[in-house]
Backbone as a chain_set.jsonl record, in Angstrom:
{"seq": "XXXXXXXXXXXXXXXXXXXXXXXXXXXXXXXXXXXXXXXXXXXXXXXXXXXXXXXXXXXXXXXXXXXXXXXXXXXXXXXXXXXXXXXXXXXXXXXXXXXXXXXXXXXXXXXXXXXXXXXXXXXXXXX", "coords": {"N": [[-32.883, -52.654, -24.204], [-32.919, -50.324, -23.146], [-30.738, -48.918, -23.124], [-30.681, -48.811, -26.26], [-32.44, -46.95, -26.401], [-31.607, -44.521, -25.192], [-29.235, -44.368, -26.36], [-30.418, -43.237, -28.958], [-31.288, -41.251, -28.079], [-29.088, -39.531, -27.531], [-27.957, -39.667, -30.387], [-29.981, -37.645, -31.539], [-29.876, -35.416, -29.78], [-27.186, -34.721, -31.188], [-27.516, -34.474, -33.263], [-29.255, -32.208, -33.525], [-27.59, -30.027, -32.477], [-25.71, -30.188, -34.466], [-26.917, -29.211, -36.581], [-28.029, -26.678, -35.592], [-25.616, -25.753, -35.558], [-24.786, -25.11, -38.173], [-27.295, -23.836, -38.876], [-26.586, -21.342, -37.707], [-24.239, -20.793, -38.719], [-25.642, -20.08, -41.432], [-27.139, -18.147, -41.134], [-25.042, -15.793, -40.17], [-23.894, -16.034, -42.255], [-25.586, -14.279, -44.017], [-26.687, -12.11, -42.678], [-23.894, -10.747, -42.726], [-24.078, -10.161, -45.16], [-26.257, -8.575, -45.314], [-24.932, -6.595, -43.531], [-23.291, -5.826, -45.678], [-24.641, -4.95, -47.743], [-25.939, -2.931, -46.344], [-23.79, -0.788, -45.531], [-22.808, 0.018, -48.133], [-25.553, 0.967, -49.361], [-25.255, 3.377, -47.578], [-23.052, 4.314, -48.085], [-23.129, 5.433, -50.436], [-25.538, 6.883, -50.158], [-24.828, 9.203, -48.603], [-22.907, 9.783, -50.335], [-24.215, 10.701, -52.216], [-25.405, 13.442, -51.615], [-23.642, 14.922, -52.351], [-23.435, 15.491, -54.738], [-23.809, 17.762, -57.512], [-23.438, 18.046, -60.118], [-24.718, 16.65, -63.053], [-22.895, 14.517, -64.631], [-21.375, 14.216, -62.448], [-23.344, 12.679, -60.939], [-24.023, 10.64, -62.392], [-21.676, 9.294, -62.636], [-21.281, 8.665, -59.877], [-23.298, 6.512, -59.63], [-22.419, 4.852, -61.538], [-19.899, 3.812, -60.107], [-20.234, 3.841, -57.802], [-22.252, 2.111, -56.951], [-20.709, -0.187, -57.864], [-19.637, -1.901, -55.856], [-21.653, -3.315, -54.918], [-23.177, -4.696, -56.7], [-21.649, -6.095, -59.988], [-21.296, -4.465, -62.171], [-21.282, -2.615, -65.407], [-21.921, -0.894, -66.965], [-24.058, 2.454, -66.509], [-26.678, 3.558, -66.7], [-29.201, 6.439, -66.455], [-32.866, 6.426, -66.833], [-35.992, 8.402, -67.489], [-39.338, 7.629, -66.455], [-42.27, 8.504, -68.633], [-45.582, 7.73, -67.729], [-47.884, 8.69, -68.712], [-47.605, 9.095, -71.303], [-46.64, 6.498, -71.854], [-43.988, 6.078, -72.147], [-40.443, 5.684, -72.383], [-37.384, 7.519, -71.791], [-33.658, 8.395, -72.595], [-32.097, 9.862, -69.446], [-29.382, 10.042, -68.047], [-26.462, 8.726, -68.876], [-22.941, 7.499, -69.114], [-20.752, 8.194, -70.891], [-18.507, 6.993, -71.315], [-18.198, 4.309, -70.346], [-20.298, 3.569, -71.934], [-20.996, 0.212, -73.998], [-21.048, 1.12, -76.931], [-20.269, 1.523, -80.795], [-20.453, 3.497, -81.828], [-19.995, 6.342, -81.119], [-20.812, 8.883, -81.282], [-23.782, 8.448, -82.014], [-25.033, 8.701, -79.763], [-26.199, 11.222, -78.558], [-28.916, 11.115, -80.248], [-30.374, 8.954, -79.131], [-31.181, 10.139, -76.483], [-32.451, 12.08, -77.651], [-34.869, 9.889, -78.38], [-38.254, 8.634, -77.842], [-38.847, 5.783, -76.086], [-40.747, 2.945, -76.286], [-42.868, 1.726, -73.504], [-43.766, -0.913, -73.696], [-41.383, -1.771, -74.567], [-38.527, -4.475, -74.113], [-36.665, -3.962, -71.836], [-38.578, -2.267, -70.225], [-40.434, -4.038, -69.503], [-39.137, -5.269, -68.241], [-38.225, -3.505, -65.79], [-40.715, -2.965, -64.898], [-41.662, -5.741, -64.058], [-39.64, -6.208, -61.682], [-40.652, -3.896, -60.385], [-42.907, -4.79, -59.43]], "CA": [[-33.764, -51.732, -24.884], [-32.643, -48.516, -22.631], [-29.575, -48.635, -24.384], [-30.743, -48.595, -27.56], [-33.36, -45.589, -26.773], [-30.294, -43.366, -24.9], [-28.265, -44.304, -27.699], [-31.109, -42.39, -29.947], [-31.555, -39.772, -27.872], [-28.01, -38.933, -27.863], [-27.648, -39.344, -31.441], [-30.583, -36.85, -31.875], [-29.447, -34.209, -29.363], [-25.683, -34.146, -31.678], [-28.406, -33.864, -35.002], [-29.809, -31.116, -33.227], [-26.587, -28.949, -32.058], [-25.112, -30.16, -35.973], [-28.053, -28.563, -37.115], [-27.819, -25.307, -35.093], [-24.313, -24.968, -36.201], [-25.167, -24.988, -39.602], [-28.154, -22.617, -39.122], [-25.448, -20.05, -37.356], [-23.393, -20.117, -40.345], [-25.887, -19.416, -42.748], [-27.542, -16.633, -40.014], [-24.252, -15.236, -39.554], [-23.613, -15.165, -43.6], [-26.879, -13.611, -44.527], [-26.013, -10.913, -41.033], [-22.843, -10.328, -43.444], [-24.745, -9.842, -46.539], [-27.247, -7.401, -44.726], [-24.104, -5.564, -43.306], [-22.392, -5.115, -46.704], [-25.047, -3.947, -47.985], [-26.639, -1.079, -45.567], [-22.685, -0.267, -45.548], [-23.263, 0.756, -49.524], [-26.166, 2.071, -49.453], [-25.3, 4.531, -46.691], [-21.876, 5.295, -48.468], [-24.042, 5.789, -51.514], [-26.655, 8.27, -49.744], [-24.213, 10.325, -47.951], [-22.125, 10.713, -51.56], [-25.193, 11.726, -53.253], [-26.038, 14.479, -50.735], [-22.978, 15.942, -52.709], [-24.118, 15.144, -56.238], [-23.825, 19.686, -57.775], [-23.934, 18.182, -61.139], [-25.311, 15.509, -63.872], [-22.219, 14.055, -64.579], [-21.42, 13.139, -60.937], [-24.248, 11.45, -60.404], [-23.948, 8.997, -63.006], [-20.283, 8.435, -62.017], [-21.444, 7.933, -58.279], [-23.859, 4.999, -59.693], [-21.045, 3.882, -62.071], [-18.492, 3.485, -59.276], [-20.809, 3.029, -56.178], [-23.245, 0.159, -57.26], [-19.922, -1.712, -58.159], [-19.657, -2.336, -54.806], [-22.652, -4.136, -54.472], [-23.324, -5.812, -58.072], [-20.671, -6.8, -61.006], [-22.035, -3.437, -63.616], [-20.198, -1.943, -66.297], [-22.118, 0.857, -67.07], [-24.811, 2.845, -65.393], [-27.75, 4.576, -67.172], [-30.805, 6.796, -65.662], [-33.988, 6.843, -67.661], [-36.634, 9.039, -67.464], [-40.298, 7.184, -67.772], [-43.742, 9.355, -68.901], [-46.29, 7.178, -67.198], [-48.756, 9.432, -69.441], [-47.268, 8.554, -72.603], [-46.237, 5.32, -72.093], [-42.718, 6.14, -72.839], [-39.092, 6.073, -71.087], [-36.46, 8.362, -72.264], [-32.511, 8.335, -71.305], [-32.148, 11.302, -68.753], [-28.006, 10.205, -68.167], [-25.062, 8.359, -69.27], [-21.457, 6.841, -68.768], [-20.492, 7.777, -71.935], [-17.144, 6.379, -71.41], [-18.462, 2.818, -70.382], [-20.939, 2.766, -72.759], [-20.12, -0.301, -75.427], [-22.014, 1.523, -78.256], [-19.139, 1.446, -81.106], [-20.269, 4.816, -82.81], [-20.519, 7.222, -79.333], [-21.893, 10.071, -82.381], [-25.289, 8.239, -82.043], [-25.56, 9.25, -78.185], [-27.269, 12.516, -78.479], [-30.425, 10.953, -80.699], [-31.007, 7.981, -78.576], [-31.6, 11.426, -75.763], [-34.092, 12.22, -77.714], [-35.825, 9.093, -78.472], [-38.906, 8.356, -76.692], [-38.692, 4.386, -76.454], [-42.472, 2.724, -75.591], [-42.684, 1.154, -72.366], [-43.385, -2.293, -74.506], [-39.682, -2.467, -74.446], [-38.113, -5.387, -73.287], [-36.319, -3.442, -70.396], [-39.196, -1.298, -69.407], [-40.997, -4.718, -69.111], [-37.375, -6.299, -66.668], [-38.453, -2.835, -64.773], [-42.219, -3.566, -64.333], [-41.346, -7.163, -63.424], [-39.307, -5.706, -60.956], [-41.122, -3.112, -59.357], [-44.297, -5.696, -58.51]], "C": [[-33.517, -50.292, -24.409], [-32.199, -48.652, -23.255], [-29.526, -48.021, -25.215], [-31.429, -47.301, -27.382], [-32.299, -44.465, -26.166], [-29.372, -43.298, -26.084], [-29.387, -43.112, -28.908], [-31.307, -41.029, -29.218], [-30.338, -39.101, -27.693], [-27.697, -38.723, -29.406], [-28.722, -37.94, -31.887], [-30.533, -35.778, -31.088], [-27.867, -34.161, -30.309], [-26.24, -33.873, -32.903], [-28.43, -32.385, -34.577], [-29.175, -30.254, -33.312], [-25.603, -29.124, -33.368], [-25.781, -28.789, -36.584], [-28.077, -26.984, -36.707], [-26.862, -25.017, -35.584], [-24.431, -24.368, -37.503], [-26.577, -23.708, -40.008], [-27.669, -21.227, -38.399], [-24.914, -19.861, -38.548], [-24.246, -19.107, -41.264], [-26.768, -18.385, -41.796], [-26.285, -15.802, -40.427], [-23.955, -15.042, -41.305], [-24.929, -14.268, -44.251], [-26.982, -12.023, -43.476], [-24.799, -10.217, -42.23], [-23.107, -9.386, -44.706], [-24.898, -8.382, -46.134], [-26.486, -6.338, -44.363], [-23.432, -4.909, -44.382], [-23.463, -3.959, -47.49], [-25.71, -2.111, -47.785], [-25.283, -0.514, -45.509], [-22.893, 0.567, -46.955], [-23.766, 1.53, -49.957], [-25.918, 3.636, -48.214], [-23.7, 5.295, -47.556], [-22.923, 6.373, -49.582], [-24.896, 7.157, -51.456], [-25.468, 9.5, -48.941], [-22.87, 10.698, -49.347], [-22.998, 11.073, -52.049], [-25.609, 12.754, -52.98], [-24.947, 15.584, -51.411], [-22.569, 16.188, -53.912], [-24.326, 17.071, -56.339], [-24.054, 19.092, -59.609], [-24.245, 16.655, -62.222], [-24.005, 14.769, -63.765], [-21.66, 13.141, -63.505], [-21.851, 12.549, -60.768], [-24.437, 10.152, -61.102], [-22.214, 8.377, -63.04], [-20.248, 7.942, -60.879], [-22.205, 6.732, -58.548], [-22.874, 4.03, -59.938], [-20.547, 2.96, -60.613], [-19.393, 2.899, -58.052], [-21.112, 1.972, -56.03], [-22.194, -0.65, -57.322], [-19.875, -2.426, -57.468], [-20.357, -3.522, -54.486], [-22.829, -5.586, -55.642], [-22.286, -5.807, -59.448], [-21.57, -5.801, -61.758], [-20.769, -2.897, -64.207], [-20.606, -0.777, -66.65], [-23.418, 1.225, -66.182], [-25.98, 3.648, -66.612], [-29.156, 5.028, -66.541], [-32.082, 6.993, -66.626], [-34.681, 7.793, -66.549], [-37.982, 8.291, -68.161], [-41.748, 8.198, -67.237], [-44.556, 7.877, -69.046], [-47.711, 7.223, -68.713], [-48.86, 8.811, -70.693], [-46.76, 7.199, -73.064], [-45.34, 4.994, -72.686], [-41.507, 6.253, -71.609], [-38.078, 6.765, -72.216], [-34.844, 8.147, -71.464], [-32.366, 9.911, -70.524], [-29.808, 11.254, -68.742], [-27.462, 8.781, -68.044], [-23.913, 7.939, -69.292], [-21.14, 7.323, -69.866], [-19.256, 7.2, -72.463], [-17.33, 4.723, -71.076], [-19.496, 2.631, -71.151], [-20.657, 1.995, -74.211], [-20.76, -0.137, -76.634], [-20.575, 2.316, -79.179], [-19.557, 3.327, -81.615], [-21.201, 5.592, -81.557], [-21.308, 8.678, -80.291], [-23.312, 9.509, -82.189], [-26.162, 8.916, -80.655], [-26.389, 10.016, -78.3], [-28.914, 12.2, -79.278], [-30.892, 10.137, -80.181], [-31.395, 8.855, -77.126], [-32.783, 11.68, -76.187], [-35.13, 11.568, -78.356], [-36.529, 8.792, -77.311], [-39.181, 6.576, -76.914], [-40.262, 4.012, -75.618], [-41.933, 1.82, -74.643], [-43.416, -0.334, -73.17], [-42.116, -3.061, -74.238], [-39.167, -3.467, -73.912], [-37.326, -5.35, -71.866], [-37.556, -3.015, -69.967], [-40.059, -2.921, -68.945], [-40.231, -5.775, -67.931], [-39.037, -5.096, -65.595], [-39.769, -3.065, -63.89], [-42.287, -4.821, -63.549], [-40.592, -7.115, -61.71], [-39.729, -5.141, -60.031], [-42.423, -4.177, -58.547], [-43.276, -6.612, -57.822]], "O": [[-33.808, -49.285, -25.056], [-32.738, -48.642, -24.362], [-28.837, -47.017, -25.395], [-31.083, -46.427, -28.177], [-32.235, -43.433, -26.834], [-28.897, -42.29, -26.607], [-28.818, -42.247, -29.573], [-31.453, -39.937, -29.766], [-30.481, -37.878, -27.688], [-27.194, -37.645, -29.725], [-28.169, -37.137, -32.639], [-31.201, -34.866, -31.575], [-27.268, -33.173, -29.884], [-25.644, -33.121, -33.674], [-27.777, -31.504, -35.137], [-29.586, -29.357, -34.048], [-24.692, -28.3, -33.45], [-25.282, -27.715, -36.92], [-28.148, -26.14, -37.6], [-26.894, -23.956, -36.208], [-24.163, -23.197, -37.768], [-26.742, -23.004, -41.005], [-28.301, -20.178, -38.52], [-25.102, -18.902, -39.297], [-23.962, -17.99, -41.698], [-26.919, -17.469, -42.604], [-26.62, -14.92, -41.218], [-23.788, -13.881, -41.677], [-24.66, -13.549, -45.213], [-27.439, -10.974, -43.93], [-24.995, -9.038, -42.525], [-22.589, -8.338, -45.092], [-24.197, -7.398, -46.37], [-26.893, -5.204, -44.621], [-23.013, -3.755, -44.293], [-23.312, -2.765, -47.745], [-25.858, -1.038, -48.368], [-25.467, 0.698, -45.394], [-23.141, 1.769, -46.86], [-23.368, 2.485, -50.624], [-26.516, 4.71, -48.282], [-23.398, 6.488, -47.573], [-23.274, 7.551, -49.506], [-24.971, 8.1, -52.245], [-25.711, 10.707, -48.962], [-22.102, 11.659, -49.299], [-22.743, 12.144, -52.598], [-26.261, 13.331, -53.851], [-25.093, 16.794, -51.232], [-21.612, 16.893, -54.23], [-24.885, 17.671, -55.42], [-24.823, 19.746, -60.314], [-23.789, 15.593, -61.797], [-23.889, 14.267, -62.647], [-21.495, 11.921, -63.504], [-21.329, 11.51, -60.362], [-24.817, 9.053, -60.697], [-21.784, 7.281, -63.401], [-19.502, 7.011, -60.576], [-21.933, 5.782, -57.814], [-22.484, 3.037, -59.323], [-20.809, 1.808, -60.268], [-19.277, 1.802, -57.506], [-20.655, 1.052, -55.351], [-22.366, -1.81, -56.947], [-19.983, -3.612, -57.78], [-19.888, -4.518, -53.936], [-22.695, -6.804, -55.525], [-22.705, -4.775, -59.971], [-22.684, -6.248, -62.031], [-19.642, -2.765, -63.728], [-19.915, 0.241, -66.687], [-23.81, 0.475, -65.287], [-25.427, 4.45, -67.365], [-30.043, 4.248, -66.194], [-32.051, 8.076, -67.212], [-34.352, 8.004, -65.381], [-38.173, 8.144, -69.368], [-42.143, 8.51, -66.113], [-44.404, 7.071, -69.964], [-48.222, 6.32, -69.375], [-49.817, 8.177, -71.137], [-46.521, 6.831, -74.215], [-45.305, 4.089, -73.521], [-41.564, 6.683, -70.457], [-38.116, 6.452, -73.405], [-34.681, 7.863, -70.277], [-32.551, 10.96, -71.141], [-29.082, 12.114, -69.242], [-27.894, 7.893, -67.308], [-23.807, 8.393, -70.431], [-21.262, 6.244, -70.447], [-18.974, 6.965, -73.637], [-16.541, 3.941, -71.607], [-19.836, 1.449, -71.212], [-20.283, 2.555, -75.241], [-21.031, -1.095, -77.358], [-19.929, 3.26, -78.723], [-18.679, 4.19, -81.642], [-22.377, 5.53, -81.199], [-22.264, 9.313, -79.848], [-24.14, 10.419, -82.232], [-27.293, 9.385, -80.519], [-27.54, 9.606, -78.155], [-29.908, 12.868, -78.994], [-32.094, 10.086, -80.444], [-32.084, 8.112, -76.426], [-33.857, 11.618, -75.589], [-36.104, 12.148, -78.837], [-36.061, 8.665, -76.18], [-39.728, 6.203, -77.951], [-40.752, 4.611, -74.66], [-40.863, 1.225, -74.77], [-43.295, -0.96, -72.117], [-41.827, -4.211, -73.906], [-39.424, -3.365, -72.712], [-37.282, -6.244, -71.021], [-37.737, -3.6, -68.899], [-40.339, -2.881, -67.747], [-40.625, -6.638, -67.147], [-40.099, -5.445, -65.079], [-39.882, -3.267, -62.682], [-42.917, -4.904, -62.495], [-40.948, -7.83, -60.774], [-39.468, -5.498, -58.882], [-42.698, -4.214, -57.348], [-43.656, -7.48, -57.035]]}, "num_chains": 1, "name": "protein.A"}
């Protein structure tokens, strides 16, 4: 009957130190994660500190964010809380897949209702 109970308590100290290994890994990939990303965002904040005009800054999202997430284009709204509206403020207009790029300038000055099916992602989001 020892036997058998050393025999279990060895098998359950090699569970144990299995078990740790396996919760290093995924420590040590989630440590990885955490590093790629504060790497990003810090490239990110120390290129935007040199953001002089519109254009730049929606080529620094473009190009920066890629880093982080699989995007193709980049757009900044603008939302009036007040009015219960979002507006586009800027642009890619070279990655955007809108076939007739002549429409650009009136969807600027549409005010789209925060209804929208994005403005409702964003809300979902922000809580």
């Amino acid at each position: 009957m020892e036997k058998f109970e050393n025999g279990q308590r060895k098998k359950s100290k090699e569970a144990k130190v299995i078990q740790a290994s396996v919760n290093a890994k995924e420590l040590r990939a989630q440590l990885d994660a955490y590093e790629k990303e504060k790497s990003i965002l810090l490239t990110l904040s120390n290129d935007l500190t040199k953001v002089r005009e519109k254009a730049d800054l929606i080529n620094l999202f473009s190009s920066g964010l890629n880093g982080f997430f699989y995007i193709t284009h980049a757009v900044i709204s603008l939302f009036d809380n007040k009015n219960q509206t979002y507006s586009l403020f800027l642009i890619n207009p070279e990655a955007v897949p809108i076939k007739h790029q002549m429409a650009l300038p009136s969807f600027f000055r549409t005010r789209f209702p925060m209804t929208d099916p994005l403005q409702i992602v964003c809300k979902f989001e922000k809580n």
